[in-house]
C-alpha positions as CSV (number, residue, x, y, z in Angstrom):
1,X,33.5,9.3,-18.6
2,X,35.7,9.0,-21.4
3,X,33.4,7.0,-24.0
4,X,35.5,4.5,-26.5
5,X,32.2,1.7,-26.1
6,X,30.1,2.9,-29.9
7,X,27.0,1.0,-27.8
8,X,27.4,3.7,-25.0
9,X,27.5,6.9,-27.0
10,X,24.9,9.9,-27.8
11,X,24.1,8.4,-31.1
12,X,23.5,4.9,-29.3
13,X,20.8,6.5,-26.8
14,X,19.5,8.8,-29.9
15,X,19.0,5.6,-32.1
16,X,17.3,3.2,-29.4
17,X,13.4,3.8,-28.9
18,X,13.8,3.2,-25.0
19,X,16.6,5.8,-25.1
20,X,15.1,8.3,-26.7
21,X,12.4,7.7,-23.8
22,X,15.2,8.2,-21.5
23,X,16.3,11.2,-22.8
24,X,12.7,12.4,-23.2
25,X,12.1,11.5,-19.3
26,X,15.3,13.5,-18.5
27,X,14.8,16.3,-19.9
28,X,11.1,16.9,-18.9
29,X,11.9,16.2,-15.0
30,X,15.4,18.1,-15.0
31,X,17.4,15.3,-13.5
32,X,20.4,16.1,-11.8
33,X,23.8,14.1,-12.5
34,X,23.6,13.1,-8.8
35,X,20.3,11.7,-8.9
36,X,21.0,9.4,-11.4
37,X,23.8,8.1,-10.0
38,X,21.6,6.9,-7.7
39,X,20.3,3.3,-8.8
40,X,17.2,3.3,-7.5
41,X,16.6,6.7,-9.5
42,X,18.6,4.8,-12.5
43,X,16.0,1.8,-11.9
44,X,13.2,3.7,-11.9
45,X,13.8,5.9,-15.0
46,X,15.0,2.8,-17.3
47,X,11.7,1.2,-16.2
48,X,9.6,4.0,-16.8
49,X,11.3,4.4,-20.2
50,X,10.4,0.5,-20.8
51,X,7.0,1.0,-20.6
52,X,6.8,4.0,-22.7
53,X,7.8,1.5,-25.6
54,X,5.9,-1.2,-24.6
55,X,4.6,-2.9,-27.8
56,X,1.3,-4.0,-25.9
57,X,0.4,-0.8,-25.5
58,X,-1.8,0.5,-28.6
59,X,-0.3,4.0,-27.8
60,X,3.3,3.3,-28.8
61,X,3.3,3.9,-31.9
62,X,2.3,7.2,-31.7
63,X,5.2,7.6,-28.7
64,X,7.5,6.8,-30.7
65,X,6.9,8.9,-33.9
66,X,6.7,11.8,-31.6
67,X,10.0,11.0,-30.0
68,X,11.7,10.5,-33.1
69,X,10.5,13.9,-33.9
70,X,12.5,15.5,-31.2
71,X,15.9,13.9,-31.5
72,X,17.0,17.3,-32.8
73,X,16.2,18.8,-29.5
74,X,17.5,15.7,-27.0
75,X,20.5,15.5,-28.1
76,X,22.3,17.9,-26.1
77,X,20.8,16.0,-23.3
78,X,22.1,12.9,-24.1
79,X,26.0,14.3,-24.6
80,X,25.8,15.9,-21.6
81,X,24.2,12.5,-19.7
82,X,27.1,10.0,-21.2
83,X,29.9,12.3,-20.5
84,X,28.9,12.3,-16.8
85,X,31.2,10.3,-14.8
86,X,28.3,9.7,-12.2
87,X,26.5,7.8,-15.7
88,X,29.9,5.1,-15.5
89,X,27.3,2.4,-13.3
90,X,25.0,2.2,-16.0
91,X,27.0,0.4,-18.7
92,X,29.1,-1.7,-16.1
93,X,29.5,-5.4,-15.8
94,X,27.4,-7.6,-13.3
95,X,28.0,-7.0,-9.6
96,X,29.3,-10.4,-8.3
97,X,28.5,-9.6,-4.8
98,X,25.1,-7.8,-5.2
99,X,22.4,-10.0,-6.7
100,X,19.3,-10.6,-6.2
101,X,16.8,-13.1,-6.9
102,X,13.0,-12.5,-6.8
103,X,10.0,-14.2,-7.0
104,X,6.3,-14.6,-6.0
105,X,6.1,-15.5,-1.9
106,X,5.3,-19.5,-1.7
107,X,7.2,-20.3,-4.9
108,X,10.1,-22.6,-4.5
109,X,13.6,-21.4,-3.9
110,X,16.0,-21.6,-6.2
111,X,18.1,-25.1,-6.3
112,X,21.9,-25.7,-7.3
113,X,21.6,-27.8,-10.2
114,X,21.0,-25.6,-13.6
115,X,22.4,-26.7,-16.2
116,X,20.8,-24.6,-20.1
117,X,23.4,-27.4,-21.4
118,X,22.2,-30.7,-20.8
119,X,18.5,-29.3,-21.0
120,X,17.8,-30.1,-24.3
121,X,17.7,-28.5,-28.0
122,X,16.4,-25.4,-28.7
123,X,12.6,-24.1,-28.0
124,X,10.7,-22.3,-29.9
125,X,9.7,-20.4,-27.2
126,X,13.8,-19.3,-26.3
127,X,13.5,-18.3,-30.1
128,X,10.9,-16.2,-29.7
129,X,11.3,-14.8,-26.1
130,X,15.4,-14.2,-26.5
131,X,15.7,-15.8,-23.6
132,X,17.0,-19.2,-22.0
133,X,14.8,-21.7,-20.3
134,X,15.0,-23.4,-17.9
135,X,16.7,-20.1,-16.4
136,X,17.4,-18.3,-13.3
137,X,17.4,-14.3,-13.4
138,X,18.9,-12.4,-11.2
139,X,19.2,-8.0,-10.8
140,X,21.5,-5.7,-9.2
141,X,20.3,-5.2,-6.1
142,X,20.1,-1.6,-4.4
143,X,21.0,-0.6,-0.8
144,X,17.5,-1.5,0.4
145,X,17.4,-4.1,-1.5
146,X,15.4,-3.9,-4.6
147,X,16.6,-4.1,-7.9
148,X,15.6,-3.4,-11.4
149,X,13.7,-7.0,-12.1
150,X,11.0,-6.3,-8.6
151,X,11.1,-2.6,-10.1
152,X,10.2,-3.1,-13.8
153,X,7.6,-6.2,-12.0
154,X,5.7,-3.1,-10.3
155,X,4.8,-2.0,-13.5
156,X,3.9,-4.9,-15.3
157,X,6.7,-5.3,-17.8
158,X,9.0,-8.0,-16.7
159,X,8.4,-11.9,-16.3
160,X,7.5,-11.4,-12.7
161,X,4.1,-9.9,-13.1
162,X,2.9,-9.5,-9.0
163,X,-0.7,-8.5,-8.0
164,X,0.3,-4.9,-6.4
165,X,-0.3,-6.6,-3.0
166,X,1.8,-9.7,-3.9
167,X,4.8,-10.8,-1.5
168,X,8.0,-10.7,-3.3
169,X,10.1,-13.6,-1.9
170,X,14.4,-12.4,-2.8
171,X,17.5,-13.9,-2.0
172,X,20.7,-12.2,-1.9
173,X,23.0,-14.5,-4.1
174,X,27.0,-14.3,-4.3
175,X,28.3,-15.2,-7.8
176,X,31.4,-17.3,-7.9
177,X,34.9,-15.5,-8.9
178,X,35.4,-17.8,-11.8
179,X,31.9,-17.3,-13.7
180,X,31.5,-16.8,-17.0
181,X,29.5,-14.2,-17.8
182,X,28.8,-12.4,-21.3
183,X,28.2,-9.2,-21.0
184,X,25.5,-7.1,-23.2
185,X,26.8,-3.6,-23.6
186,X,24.3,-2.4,-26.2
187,X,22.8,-3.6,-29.8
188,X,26.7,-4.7,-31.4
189,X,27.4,-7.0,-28.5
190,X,23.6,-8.9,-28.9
191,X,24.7,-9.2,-32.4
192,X,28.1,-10.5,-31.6
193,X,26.6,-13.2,-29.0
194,X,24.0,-14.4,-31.9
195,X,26.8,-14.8,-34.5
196,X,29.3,-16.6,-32.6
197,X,26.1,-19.3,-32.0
198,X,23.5,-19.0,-34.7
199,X,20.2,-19.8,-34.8
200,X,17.2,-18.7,-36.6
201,X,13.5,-17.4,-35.4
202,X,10.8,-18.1,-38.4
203,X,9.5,-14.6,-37.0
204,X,5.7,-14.3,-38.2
205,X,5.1,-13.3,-34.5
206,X,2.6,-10.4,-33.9
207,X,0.8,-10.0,-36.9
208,X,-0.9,-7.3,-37.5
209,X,-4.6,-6.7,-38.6
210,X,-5.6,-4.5,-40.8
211,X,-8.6,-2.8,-41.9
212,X,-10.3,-5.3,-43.9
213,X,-9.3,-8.2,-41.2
214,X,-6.8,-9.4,-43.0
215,X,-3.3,-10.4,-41.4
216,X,0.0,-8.7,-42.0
217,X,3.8,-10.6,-42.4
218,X,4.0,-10.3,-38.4
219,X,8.6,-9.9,-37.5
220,X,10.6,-11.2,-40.2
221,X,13.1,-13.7,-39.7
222,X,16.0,-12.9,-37.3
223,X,19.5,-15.0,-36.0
224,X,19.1,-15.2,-32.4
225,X,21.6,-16.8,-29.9
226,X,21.2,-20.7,-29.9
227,X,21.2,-20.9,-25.9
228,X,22.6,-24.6,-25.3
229,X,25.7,-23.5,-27.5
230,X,26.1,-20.5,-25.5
231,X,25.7,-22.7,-22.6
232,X,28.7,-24.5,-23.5
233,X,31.1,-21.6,-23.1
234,X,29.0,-18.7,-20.5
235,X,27.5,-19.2,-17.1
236,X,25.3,-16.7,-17.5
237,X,24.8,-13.4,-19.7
238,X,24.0,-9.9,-17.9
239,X,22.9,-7.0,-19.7
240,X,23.5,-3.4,-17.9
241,X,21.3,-0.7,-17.6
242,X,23.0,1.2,-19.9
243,X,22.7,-1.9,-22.7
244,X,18.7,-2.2,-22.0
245,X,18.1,1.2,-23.0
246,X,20.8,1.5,-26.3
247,X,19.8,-2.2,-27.5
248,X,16.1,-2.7,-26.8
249,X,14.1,-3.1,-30.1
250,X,17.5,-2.2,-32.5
251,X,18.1,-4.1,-35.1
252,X,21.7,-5.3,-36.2
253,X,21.9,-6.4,-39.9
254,X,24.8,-8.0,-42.0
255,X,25.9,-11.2,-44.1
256,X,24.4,-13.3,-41.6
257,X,21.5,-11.8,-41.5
258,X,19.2,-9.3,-39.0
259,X,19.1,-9.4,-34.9
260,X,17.4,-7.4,-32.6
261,X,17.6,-7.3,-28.7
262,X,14.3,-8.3,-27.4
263,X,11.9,-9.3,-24.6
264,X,14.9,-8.5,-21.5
265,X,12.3,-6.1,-19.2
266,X,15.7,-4.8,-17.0
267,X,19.1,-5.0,-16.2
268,X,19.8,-8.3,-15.0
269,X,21.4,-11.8,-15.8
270,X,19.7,-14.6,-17.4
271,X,22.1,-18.0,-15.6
272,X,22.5,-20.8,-17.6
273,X,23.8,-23.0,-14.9
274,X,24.3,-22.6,-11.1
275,X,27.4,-20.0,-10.4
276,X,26.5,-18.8,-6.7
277,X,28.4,-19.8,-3.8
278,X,25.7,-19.3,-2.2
279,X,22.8,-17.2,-0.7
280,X,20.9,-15.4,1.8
281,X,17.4,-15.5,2.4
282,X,15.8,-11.9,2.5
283,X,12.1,-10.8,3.9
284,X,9.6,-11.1,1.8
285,X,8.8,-7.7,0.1
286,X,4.7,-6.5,0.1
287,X,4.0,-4.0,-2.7
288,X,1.0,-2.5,-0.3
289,X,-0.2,-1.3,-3.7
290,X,2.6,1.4,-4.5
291,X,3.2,1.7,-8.2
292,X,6.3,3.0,-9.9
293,X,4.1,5.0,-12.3
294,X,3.5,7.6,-9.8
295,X,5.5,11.0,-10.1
296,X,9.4,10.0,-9.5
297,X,10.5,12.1,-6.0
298,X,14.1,12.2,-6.3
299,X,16.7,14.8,-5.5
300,X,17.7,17.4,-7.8
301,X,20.3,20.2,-6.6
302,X,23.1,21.6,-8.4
303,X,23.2,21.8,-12.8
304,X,20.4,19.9,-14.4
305,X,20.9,17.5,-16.9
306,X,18.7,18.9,-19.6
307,X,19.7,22.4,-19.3
């Protein structure tokens, strides 16, 4: 892969908490170039690397100081992972053909009809979260049809939170030639899409408590995209796997002011109005319980990645 993107470089994986997680993942299981190639391997890795950063957890702090620590030593890793041309899938634009909607069994299907536009102003909460609503999200889905979003839901870190015996009811949807759809290909393209339609979070969110019980200044104040404006010119904005990982929890600062990509738990598209010509109803998926934290059995043959 010849690399001319600055969002899908070394230094972008190196700077990114989730891809130094990556990298950290990568090296410690000796992936092969093949295996991640594969996207159900891809899948599985970005979501693992998710939840090592996962601000809930009270351990990620300490994660983090010890990955910064080894950037030194994963940074061969990371030249050898981008300049893979197996790696090209993980920075590429939505799959028209190939998404997948999922939600819990018995919820309502999905229904022509969004429109972010003619919604209403802004929430709070779409400041907060990053994210448009009303919404619908779809992921790229894999050859046996799972994707990223029912993936990153196993574990607990997307929006679709499923008991582990849950149904997952999916759809196979076909997104329409002429869609217009942003695309997020790491922490300068967020920035770009908050700029272009401006609007402000307070921040104040998360505040922290310190030792005496007292609060701390919680985020500081951050442009965000101002979703029915985006609404006005995109059908929907998709952010690749590649983007998740180099963008997550980075922070973009300039004349305008600070952004940071936030709260997307996968690669996926977030629709703000209906741009399917249709879809295809799928069986309902049981989780019988499996988690994705268990130890990742994938192939590995030939050169490893990390050595």
């Amino acid at each position: 892969m010849v690399v001319t993107d600055p969002d899908s470089t070394p230094d972008a994986l190196l700077n990114a908490p989730a891809g130094l997680a990556l990298l950290d993942l990568v090296k410690g299981l000796d992936f092969t170039p093949a295996a991640l190639a594969d996207p159900l391997t891809a899948f599985q890795l970005a979501t693992a690397a998710m939840d090592m950063i996962n601000r809930w957890d009270p351990m990620t702090p300490a994660r983090l100081e010890r990955l910064a620590a080894e950037i030194p030593s994963l940074r061969h890793v990371a030249e050898r992972l981008v300049s893979t041309p197996e790696m090209d899938h993980w920075w590429a634009p939505i799959d028209r053909r190939n998404q997948l909607w999922s939600s819990h069994a018995g919820s309502p299907h999905i229904e022509p009809g969004l429109d972010r536009a003619s919604a209403g102003p802004m929430q709070r909460w779409e400041r907060y979260a990053h994210k448009p609503n009303p919404t619908i999200l779809t992921s790229t889905a894999t050859v046996d049809d799972l994707s990223s979003l029912v993936i990153a839901s196993a574990v607990g870190i997307s929006d679709l939170q499923p008991h582990p015996h849950d149904e997952i009811r999916r759809l196979r949807l076909t997104v329409r030639e002429d869609a217009r759809v942003y695309e997020i290909k790491g922490p300068t393209s967020w920035a770009a899409l908050a700029r272009r339609y401006p609007t402000v979070d307070p921040g104040g969110h998360h505040r922290p408590v310190a030792s005496d019980g007292t609060l701390g200044p919680g985020e500081p104040e951050e442009v965000v995209p101002d979703w029915p404006a985006v609404a006005q010119d995109w059908d929907g904005v998709h952010v690749s796997l590649g983007a998740l990982l180099t963008a997550t929890d980075v922070w973009v600062t300039d004349e305008m002011g600070s952004s940071r990509f936030w709260g997307w738990d996968n690669e996926g598209t977030y629709w703000l109005r209906w741009a399917f010509d249709g879809y295809i109803p799928l069986p309902d998926l049981v989780l019988q319980g499996h988690s994705w934290r268990t130890p990742l059995h994938l192939p590995r043959s030939g050169p490893m990645v990390g050595s």
